[in-house]
C-alpha positions as CSV (number, residue, x, y, z in Angstrom):
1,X,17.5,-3.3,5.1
2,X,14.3,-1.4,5.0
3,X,11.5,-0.4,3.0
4,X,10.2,2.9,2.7
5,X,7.3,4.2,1.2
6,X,5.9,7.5,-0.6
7,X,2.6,8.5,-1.0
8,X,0.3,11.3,-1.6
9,X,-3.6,11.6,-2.3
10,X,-4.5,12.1,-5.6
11,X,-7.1,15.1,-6.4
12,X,-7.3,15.3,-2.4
13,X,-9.2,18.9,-2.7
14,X,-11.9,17.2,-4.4
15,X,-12.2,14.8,-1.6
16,X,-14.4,15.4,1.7
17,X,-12.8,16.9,4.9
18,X,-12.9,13.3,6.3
19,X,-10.1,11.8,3.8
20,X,-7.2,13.0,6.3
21,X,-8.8,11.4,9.2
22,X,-8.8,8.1,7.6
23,X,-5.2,8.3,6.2
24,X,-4.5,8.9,9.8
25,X,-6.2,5.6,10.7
26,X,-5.1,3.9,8.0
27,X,-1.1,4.9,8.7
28,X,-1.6,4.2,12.7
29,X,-3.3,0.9,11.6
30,X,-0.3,-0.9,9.6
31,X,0.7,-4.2,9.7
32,X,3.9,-5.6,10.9
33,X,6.4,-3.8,13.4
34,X,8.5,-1.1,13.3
35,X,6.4,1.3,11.9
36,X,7.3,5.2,11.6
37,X,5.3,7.7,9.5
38,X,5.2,11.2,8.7
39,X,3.0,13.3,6.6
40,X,3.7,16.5,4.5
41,X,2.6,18.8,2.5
42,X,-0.9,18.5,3.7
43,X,-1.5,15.2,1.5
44,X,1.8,13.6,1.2
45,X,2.8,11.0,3.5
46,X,6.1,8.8,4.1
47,X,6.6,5.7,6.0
48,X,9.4,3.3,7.2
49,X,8.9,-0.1,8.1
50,X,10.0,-3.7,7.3
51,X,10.4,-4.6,3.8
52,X,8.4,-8.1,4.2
53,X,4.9,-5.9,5.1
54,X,5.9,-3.1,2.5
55,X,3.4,-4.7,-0.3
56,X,0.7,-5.5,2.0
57,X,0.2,-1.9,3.8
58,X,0.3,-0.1,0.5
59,X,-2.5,-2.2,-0.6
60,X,-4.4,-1.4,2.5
61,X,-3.3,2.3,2.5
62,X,-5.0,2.2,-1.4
63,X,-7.9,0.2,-0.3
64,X,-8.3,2.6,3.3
65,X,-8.7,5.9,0.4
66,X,-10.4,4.1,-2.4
67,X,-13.7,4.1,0.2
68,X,-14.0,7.3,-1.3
69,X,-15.7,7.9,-4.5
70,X,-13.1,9.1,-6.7
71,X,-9.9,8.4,-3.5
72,X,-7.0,7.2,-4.8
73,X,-2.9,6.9,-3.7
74,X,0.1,7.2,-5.5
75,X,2.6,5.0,-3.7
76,X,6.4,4.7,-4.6
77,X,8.1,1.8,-2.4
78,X,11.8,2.0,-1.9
79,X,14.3,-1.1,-0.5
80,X,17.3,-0.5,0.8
81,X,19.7,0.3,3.3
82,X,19.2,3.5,5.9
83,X,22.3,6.1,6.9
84,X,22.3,7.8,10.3
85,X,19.1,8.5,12.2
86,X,16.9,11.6,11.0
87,X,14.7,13.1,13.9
88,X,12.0,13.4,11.2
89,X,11.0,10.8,8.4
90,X,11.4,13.4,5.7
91,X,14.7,14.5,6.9
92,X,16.2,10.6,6.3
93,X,18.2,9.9,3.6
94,X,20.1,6.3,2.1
95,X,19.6,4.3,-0.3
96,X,15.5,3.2,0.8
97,X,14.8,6.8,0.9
98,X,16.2,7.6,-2.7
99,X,14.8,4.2,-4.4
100,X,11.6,5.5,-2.9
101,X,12.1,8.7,-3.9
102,X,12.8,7.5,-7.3
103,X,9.9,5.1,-7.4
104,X,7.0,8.1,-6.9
105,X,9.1,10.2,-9.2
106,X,8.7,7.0,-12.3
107,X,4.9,7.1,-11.9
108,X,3.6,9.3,-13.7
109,X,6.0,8.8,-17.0
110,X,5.3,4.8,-16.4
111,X,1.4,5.6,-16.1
112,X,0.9,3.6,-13.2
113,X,-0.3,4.3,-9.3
114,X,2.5,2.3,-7.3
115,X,5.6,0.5,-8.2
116,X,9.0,-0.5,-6.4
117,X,12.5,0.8,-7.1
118,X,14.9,-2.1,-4.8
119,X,18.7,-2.3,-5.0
120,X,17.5,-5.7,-7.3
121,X,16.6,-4.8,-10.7
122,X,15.6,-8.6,-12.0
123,X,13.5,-8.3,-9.2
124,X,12.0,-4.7,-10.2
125,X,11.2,-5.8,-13.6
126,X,9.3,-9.3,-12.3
127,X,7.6,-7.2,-9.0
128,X,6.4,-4.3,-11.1
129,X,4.7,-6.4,-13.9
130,X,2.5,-8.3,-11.2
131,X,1.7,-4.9,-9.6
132,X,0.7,-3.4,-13.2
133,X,-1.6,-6.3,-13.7
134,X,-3.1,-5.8,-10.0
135,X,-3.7,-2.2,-10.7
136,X,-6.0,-3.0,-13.3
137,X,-8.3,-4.4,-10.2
138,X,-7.2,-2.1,-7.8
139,X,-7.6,1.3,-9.4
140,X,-11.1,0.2,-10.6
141,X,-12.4,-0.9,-6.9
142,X,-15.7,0.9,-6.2
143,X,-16.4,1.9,-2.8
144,X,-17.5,-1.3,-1.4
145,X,-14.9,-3.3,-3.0
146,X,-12.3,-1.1,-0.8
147,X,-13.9,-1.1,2.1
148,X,-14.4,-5.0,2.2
149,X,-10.7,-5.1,1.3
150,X,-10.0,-2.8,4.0
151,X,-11.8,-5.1,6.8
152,X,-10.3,-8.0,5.1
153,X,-6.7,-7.2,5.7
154,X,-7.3,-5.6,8.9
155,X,-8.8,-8.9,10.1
156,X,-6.5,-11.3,8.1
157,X,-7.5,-14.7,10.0
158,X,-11.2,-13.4,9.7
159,X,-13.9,-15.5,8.0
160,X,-16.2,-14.0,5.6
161,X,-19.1,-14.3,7.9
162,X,-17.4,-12.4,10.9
163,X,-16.5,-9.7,8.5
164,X,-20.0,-9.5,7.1
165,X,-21.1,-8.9,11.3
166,X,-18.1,-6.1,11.7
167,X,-19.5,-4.0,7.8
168,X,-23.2,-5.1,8.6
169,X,-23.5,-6.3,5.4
170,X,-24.5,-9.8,4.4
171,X,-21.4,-12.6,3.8
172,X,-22.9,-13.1,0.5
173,X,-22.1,-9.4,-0.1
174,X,-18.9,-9.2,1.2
175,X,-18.1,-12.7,-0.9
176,X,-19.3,-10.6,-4.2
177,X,-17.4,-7.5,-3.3
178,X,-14.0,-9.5,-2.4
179,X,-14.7,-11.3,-5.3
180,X,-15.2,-7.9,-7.9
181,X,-11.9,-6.8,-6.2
182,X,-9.6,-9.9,-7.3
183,X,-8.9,-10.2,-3.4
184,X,-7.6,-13.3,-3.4
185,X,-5.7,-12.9,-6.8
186,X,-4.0,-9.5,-5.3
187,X,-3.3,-11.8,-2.1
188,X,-1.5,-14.3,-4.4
189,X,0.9,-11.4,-6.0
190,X,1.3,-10.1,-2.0
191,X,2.7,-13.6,-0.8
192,X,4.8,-13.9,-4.2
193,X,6.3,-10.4,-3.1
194,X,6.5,-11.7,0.5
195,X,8.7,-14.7,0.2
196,X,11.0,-13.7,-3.0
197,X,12.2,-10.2,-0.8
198,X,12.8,-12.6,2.2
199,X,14.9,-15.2,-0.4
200,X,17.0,-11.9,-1.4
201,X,17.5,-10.4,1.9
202,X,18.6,-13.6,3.3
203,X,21.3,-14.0,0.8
């Protein structure tokens, strides 16, 4: 079982030059192992990794281009099983690479940025509620929200105060922005994701 995910930039013209650098960093910086990404079509980009840390780096991917006024993703994550092995990501195919497929094709018509398409569809109905109501937070972070994000899950174990020394802000700033961003609310629906994918995998 993998996950894989599909993304592209929104409005990436009206971005500055440096947005493809930092999807760069934000793609070689996942969590988790077993990593592999690809990007296409100058702002598209797909990725295959394990299903328990498929939640997590989206969020961080969103965060990574939401430090840009007006940066946003569309991500569509598919579960599911892989057939053969594709020299290129965008070559792959199985049933991941379709519900993935499938997911970023259901975004626009369900008006949302990111939802799941698994081989589980109780499990699609419960996983994509909690991420609409995220994505009321998440597509409204400012800047500085996403950037504390950003640091935040890039230094999970971190406490605020070490994180203030890495942005060279203040921790009462990076307390306010975390807190504007529903960080720890958005880490609730993360673990929720975490440990009812590993119950199903496992059975």
């Amino acid at each position: 079982m993998i996950a894989v995910i599909t993304g592209d930039i929104i409005n990436s013209r009206k971005l500055p030059e440096g947005w493809i650098n930092v999807l760069k960093s934000s793609l070689t910086n996942l969590k988790g192992r077993h990593n592999k990404w690809e990007i296409f079509r100058g702002d598209s980009f797909q990725i295959e990794l394990d299903p328990d840390d498929a939640l997590l780096n989206a969020i961080y991917i969103k965060a990574c281009i939401k430090t840009f006024k007006k940066g946003d993703v569309r991500i569509g994550i598919g579960l599911g099983k892989k057939s053969g092995n594709a020299p290129k990501l965008t070559e792959a195919n199985g049933e991941a690479f379709i519900n993935s497929g499938r997911a970023f094709d259901n975004l626009k018509t369900a008006k949302v940025n990111m939802a799941f398409v698994t081989p589980w569809q109780d499990f699609d109905e419960e996983i994509n509620l909690y991420l609409r109501l995220a994505l009321i937070a998440m597509d409204n972070w400012g800047q500085i929200a996403a950037e504390m994000v950003k640091y935040a899950i890039e230094n999970k174990n971190m406490k605020q105060d070490k994180i203030a020394e890495i942005s060279g802000r203040s921790q009462s700033s990076v307390s306010e922005a975390l807190k504007r961003a529903y960080y720890t609310e958005i880490l609730a629906v993360e673990g929720k994701y975490r440990s009812k994918i590993t119950n199903l995998i496992e059975k």
